[in-house]
C-alpha positions in Angstrom: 120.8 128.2 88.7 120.9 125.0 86.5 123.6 125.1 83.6 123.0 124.0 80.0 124.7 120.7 80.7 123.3 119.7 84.0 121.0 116.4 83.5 118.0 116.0 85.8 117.5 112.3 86.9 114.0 111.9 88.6 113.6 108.4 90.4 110.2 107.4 91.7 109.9 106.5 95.5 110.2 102.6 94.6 113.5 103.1 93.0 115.9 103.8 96.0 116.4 103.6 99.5 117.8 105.8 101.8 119.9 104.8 104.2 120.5 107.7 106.3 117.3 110.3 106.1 118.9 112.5 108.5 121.7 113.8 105.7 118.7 115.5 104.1 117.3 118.9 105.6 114.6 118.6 107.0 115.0 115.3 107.7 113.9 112.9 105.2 111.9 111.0 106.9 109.3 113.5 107.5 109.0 114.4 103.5 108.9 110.6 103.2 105.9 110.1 105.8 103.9 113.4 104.4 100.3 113.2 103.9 98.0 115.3 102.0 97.1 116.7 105.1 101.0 117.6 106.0 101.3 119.9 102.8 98.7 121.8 103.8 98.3 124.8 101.4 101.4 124.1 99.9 101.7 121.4 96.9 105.2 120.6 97.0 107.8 119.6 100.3 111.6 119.1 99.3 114.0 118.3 101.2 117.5 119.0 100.1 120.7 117.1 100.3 123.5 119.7 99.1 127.7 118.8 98.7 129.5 120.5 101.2 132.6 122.1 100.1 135.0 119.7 101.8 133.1 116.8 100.2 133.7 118.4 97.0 137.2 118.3 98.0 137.9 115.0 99.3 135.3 113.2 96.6 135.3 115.3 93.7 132.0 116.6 92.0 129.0 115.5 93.5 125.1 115.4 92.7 122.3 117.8 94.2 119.7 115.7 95.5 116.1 117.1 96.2 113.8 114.5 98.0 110.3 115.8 97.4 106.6 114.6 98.1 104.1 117.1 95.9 100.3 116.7 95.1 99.8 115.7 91.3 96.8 115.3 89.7 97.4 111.5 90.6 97.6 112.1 94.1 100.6 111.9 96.3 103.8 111.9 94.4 107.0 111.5 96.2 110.4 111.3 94.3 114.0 112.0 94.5 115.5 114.3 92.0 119.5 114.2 91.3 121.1 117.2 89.1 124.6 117.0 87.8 127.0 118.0 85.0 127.8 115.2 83.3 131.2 117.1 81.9 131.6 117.7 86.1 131.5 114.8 87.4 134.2 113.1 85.0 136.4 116.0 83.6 136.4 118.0 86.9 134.8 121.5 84.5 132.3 122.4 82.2 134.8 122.8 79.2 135.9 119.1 78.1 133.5 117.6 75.8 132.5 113.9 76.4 131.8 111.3 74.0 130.0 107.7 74.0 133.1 106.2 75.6 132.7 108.0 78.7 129.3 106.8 79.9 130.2 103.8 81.4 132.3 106.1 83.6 129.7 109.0 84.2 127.3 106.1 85.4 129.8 104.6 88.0 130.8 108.5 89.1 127.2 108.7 89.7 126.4 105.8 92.1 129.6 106.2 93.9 128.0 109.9 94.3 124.8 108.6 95.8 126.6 106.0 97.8 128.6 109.1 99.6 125.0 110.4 100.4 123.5 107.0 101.5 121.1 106.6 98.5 120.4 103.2 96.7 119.3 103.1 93.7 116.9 99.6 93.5 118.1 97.2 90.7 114.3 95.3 91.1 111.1 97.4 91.7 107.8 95.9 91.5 107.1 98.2 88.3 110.1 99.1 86.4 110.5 101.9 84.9 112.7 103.2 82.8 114.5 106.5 84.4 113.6 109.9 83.0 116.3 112.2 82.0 115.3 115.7 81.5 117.9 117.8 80.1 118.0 121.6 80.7 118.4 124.0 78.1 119.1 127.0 79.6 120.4 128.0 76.2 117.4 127.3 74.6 115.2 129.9 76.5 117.6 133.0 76.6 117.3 132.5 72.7 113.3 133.2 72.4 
């Protein structure tokens, strides 16, 4: 269940590198090398890289990765998709408010989180793109 603060960062396949693929389950490097053919019926494979509970510990609040490949209407789209609460991953709970000041930290917090789990994030791609942020409001559809 995704909270009304969680932010949804989705990086394209160009924009990072993992360095271990066996972290994820199934392994990474399968979802990485699927074809059309792999998915079969289906249209979308993830593969999910989850904080265990003495990681959460020892490291604090940590992202939820989902490494997916999924037939678009482009063709084959493969991505990596990182959820977090922003509040989280600084304040340590959902009930201190952040402001402006704070995102210099929130964006270290988040790469030293992928660098637990092995993920680069590309500072050069050969087309840059501009990350999209997605923010889910949960809120927002228990009101209609």
């Amino acid at each position: 269940m995704v909270g009304i603060d969680t932010v949804t960062l989705l990086l394209q396949a160009d924009q990072f590198a993992l360095l271990e693929p066996a972290r994820f389950t199934p392994n990474a490097t399968k979802i990485l090398g699927a074809t059309n053919y792999d998915l079969g019926r289906g249209a979308y494979f993830p593969a999910k890289c989850n904080p265990f509970k003495k990681d959460n510990q020892v490291f604090g609040y940590l992202p939820y990765l989902t490494l997916y490949t999924g037939i678009r209407a482009g063709g084959l789209s493969k991505g990596l998709r990182v959820q977090f609460s922003v509040p989280k991953l600084i304040r340590g709970n959902n009930f201190d408010e952040l402001d402006e000041q704070d995102f210099d930290q929130v964006c270290q917090r988040l790469l030293d989180g992928l660098a637990h789990y092995k993920v680069r994030i590309l500072s050069s791609t050969p087309k840059p793109r501009p990350f999209q942020l997605r923010y889910v409001r949960q809120l927002a559809s228990r009101l209609r």
